[in-house]
N, C-alpha and C positions, 0 to 999 in steps of 0.2 A: 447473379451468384455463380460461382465457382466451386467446384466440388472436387474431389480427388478423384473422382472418374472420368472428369471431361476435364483435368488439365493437365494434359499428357505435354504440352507443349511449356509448361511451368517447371514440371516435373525435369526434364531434361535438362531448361538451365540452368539448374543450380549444380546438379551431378553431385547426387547423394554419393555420399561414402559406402563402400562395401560393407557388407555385413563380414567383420571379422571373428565375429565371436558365436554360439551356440548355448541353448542355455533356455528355463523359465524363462527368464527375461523378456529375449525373441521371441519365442512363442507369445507371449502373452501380448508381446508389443504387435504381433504378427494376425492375432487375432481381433484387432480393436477396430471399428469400424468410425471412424469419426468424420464428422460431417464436414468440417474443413482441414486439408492437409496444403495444397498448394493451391493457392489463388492468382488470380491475376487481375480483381475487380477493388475498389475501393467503396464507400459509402455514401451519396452526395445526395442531395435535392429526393430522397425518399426512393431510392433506389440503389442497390449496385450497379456499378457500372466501370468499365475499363480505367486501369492509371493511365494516366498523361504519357508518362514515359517507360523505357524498358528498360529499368535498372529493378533488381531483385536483391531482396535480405532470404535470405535462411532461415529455417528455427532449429534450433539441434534441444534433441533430447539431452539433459546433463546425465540423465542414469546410465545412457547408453555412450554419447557423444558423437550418436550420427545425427546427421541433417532428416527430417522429416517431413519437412513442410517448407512452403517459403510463400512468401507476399511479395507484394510491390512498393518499392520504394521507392515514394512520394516525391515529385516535384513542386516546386512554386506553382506549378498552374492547378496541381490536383489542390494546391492550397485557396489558390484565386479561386477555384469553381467551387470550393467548402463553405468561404466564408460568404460568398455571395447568395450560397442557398441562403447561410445562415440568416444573415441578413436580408433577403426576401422575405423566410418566412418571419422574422423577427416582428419587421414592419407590415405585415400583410394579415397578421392580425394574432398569435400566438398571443405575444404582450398583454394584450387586448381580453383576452378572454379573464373571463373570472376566475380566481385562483382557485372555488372548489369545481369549476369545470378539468383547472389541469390538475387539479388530486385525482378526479377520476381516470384521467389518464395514467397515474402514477401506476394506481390500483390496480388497472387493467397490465399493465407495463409488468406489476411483481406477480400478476397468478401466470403471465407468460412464462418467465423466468423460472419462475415454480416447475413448468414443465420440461425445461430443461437441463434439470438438474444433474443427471449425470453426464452427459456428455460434455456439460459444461467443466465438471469435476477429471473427466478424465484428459480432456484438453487441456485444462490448466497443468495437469500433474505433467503431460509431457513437455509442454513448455517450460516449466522451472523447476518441474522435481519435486514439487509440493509434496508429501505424502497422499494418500488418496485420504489418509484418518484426517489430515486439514483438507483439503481440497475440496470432500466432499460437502462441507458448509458451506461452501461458497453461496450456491443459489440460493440457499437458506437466508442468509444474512443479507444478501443482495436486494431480497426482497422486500423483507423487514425493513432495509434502508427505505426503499420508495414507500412502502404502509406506513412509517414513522410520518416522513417529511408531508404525505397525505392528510397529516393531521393540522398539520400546522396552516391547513388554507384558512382557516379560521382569525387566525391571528392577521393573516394579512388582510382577510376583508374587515376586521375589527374598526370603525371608525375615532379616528385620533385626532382631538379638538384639544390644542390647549393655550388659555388663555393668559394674556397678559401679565407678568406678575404684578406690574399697578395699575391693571384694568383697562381698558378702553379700546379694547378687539381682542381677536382670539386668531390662530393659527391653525390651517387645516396641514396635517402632515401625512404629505404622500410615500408612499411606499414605491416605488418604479423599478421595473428589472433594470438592471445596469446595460443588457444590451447583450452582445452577442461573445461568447464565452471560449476561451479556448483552453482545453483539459487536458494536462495532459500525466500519466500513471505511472507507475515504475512495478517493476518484473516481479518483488516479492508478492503480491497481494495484488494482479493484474485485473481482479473483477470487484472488489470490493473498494478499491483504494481510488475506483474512479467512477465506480457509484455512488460515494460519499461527496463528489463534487456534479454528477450529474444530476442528481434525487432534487437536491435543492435548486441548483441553477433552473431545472425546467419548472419546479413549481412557483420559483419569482417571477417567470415568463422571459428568461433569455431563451435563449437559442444556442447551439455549442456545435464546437470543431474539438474532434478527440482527435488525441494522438498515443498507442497506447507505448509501453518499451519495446525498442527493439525484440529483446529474446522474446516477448510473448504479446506476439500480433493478434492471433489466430482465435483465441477463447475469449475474448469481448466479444468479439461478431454475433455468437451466439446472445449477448444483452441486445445488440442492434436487432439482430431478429426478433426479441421480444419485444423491441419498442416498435418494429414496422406492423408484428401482429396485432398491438392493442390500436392501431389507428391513429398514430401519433401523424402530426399532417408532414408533408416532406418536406425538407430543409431545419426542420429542428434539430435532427439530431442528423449530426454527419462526423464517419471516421474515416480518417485517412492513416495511412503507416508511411514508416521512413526512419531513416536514424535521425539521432540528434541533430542533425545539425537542419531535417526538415521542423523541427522543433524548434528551430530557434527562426525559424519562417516565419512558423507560426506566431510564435509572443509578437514580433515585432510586424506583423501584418497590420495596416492600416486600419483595415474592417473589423478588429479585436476590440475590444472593449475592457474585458477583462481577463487577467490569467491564474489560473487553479493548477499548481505543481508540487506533487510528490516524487523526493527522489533524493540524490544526494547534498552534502550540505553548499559545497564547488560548482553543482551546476545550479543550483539555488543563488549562490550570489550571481549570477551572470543574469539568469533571470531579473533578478530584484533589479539590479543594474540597469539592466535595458526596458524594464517596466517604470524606473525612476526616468530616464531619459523623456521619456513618453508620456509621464503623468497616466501611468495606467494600471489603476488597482490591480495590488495582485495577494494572491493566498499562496504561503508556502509551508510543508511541512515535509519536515527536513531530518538532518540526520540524530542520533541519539548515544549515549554512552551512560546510561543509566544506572541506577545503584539498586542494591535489594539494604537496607540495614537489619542484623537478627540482633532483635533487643533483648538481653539475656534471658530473661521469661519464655523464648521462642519457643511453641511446638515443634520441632524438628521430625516428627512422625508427619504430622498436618503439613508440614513446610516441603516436606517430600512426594507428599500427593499433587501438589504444587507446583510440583520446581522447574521440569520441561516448560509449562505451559506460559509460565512467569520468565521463565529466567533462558529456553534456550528453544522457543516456537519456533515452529516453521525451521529447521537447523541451522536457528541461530539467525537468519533472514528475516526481523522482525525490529522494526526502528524504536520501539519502546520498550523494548524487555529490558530486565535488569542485568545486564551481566557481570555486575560487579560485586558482588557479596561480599557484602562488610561482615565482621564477625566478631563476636565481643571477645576478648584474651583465657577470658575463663573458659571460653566454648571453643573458642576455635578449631583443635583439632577435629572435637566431635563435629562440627558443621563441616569440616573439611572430608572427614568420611562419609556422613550423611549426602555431602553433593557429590562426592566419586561415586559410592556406591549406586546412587541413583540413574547419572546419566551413563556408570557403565552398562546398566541393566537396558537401558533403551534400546531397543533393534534396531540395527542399521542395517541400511538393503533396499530391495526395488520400493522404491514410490508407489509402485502399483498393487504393491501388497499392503493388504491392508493393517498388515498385527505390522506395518515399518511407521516406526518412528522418527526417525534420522534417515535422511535422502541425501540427494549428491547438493554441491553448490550451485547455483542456477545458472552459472556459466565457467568456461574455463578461464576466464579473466579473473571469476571473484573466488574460484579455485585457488589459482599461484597468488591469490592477494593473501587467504585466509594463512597458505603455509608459509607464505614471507610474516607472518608475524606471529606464528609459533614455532620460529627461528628466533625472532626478537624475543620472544621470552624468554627463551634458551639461555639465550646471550646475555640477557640481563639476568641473568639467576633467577628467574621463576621455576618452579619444580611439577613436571607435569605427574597427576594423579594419574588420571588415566587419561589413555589417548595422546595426541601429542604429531600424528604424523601423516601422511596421507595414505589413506583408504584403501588395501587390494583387496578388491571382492570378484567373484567369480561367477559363473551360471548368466553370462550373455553380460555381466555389468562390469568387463576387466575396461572398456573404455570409458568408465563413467569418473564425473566430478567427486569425486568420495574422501572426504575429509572426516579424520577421528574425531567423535565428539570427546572434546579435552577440557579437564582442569585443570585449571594452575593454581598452586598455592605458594608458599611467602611473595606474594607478589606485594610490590612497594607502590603507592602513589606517582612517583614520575614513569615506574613502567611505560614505555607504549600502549602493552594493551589492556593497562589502564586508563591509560588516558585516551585513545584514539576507538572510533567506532572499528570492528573488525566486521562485520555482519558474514558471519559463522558461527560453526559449534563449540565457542570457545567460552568458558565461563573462569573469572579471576578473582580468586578468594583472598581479601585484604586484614587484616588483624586493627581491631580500637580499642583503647582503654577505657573512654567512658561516652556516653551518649553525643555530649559537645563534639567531642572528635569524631565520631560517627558522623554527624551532621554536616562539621566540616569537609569531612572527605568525601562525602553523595555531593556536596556543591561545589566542588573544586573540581568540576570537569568543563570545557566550552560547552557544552551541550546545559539543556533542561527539556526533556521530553516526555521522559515515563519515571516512574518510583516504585518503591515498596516496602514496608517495616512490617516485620512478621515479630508478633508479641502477644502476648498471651493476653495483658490489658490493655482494653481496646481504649480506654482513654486513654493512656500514656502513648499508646501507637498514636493516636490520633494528634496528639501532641509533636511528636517528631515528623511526623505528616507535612504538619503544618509548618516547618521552620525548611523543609526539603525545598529548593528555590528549581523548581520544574512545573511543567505543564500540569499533568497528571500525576498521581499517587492512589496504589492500591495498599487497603490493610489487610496481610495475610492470603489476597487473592490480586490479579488484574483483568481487568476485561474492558471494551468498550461500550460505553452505554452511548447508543445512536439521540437521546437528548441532552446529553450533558456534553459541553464545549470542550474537544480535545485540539491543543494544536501545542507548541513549543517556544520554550523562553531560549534568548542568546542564538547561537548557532543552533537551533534547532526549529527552526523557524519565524514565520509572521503571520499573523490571523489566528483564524482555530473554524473546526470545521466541527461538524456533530450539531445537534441541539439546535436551537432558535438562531444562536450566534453563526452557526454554520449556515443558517439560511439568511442573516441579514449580510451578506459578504456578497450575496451575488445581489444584491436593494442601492438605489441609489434616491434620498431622499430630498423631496420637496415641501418648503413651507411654504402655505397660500394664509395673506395675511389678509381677516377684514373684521370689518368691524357688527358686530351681533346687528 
């Protein structure tokens, strides 16, 4: 392991940018003590231990937009010596054990993780600007994910006989891990979004090779640490860092078995692609352009309490929110003031504060992407409520990613950023005449991932729930329930991850046929 004290030698070559600025900010970022800043080690066979080669990524703070930290980025051979653990331990007896022996692993795995929760939270927050008000769940949920999936050894030891339908033997049906897994996460949701494919892979008995995103190397490590603590044998769980394109090593390594990717919908199809070549299962959950419909009955007080956490989490960084608000013609103005008024009220400002609700973009990339399409609004005659342009904030954050959280209203269905994922603070308020058209227009996007119909009756909500052609659908709230099956219809993925379905994904089944 590497620490920021002993990598003076890390530290030099990336050559942090000067501090230009003064301010809260610095200080606060000045007094944080975090357990990894620059590394030089990767994660293999139950150990850290040196990369292969000497090529370095950066991490840059987006609130700030200096470099911080940096890792090593991964070559082929840090991949060959990953999977090979992997596959040691896989076949060396992992597989093998009884699935409530690896629940008790899981368990042990989340009171770890438990312990480090803040640090975990405040790594993340300088990696992508999370607010710390999200951030700080992280290890919360994290955990929860391994206690849930702990539950489920039951079902795998559950004995499955089933016989003939006109009789004369019966069928024994094996359950089998698929083999040795490779994971890999993307930057909004860097601890959680690759728990959700590690929880279950280890309790079917794979093995896995992570790979986390670029911008946010750094705050996994600390899950690695909780899994070395709880005594997980080595070679189960190994991470390596590197950019994309060590990513694309990975899928297509021989020794892979299977591939778990969260990320865009573009590098999803290349995945799918090169998992089709291969005949090699793969899980994907992908990008979103979701809708909220207010069916005239809305609570628009209730809908307000709401409305960040549905319609613009994480600043707008969240692949299922809704950010399209449909609005019925009779309402529309008033839901138009209801959503300005609301997300103008949100604090924007340091991540590290805690009353900040709105943080910067989590990188300068998805920064100039967010403002190149509140241009395209412009252009297309959208009308910003509020917001609209990029962010000058002061007190140490003049270099930061800082996009206005903005509405748009008359926006029209062929919009852009109606129809196109932006993943920012942008929410696009659409006008319907009657529920049929409501409907039509939440299914008239590539996308199917997240939903929402805010109504006063829960049956008729339930109703238009039900004709929304997406993954998931919240009524009047969203949230993720770690048993119940989330993944995406159309461009928005294949599989679904969550619940029992998200652990038969890493199962690969046998029938033993005889006769009673």
């Amino acid at each position: 392991m590497t620490s920021a004290a002993d990598s003076t030698t890390a530290t030099e070559a990336i050559g942090q940018a000067a501090a230009s600025f003064s301010g809260p900010a610095v200080d606060a970022r000045a007094a944080l003590t975090l357990p990894y800043t620059h590394v030089d080690d990767v994660f293999i066979d139950g150990a850290w231990v040196p990369a292969r080669g000497t090529g370095r990524n950066p991490v840059t703070d987006p609130a700030t937009g200096q470099v911080w930290g940096s890792v090593p980025d991964g070559t082929p051979k840090d991949i060959d010596a990953a999977v090979g653990a992997a596959r040691r331990a896989f076949d060396g007896g992992w597989s093998r054990l009884a699935p409530s022996e690896r629940a008790a692993y899981l368990l042990r795995i989340a009171d770890e993780v438990d312990k480090r929760a803040e640090e975990l939270s405040l790594t993340n927050t300088r990696e992508n600007g999370s607010p710390v008000s999200e951030s700080t769940g992280a290890a919360a949920n994290a955990a929860s994910i391994f206690r849930y999936f702990a539950t489920l050894a039951d079902y795998l030891e559950r004995e499955d006989v089933r016989p003939f339908p006109r009789g004369g033997g019966e069928s024994v049906v094996r359950r089998d891990p698929v083999g040795v897994c490779a994971l890999i996460a993307p930057w909004n949701f860097p601890i959680n979004l690759m728990v959700i494919k590690l929880a279950p892979a280890l309790l079917a008995g794979c093995t896995v090779v992570m790979k986390p995103a670029s911008p946010t190397p750094l705050s996994f490590r600390l899950i690695v640490d909780a899994v070395a603590a709880a005594g997980v044998p080595a070679g189960v769980v190994n991470l390596v860092t590197g950019s994309g394109r060590l990513g694309d090593t990975l899928v297509r390594h021989p020794g892979v078995d299977k591939v778990a990717f969260t990320g865009s919908t573009p590098v999803g199809r290349k995945i799918a692609a090169a998992c089709g070549e291969l005949l090699r299962p793969v899980t994907l959950e992908l990008g979103g352009k979701s809708s909220a419909i207010v069916l005239p009955d809305a609570d628009l007080d209730a809908m307000s309490s709401g409305l960040v956490r549905s319609c613009m989490r994480n600043t707008g960084q969240t692949c299922y929110i809704s950010t399209r608000i449909l609005a019925p013609a009779g309402r529309y103005d008033e839901v138009v003031d209801m959503v300005t008024a609301t997300i103008a009220a949100g604090v924007q400002g340091d991540p590290l504060d805690p009353a900040t609700v709105f943080g910067p973009a989590a990188t300068e990339s998805q920064y100039r992407t967010v403002l190149e399409y509140l241009e395209a609004g412009r252009a297309e005659g959208a009308r910003a409520t509020t917001g609209g342009r990029a962010a000058r904030l002061g007190g140490g954050l003049e270099g930061g990613f800082f996009v206005e959280p903005t509405v748009f209203a008359d926006v029209t269905p062929s919009m852009r950023i109606s129809r196109e994922e932006i993943f920012g603070p942008v929410i696009s308020v659409l006008k319907y005449t009657d529920v049929d058209e409501a409907v039509a227009l939440a299914n008239n996007t590539e996308f199917g991932l997240g939903g929402l119909v805010f109504g006063t009756d829960q049956d008729a909500a339930l109703a238009v729930a039900d004709r929304m052609d997406t993954g998931s659908v919240g009524i009047n709230f969203f949230a993720s329930n770690h048993s119940a099956p989330f993944g995406g219809r159309h461009n928005s993925g294949l599989g679904t991850e969550y619940g029992i379905e998200g652990l038969n994904a890493y199962l690969s089944y046998k029938s033993i046929h005889r006769r009673p």
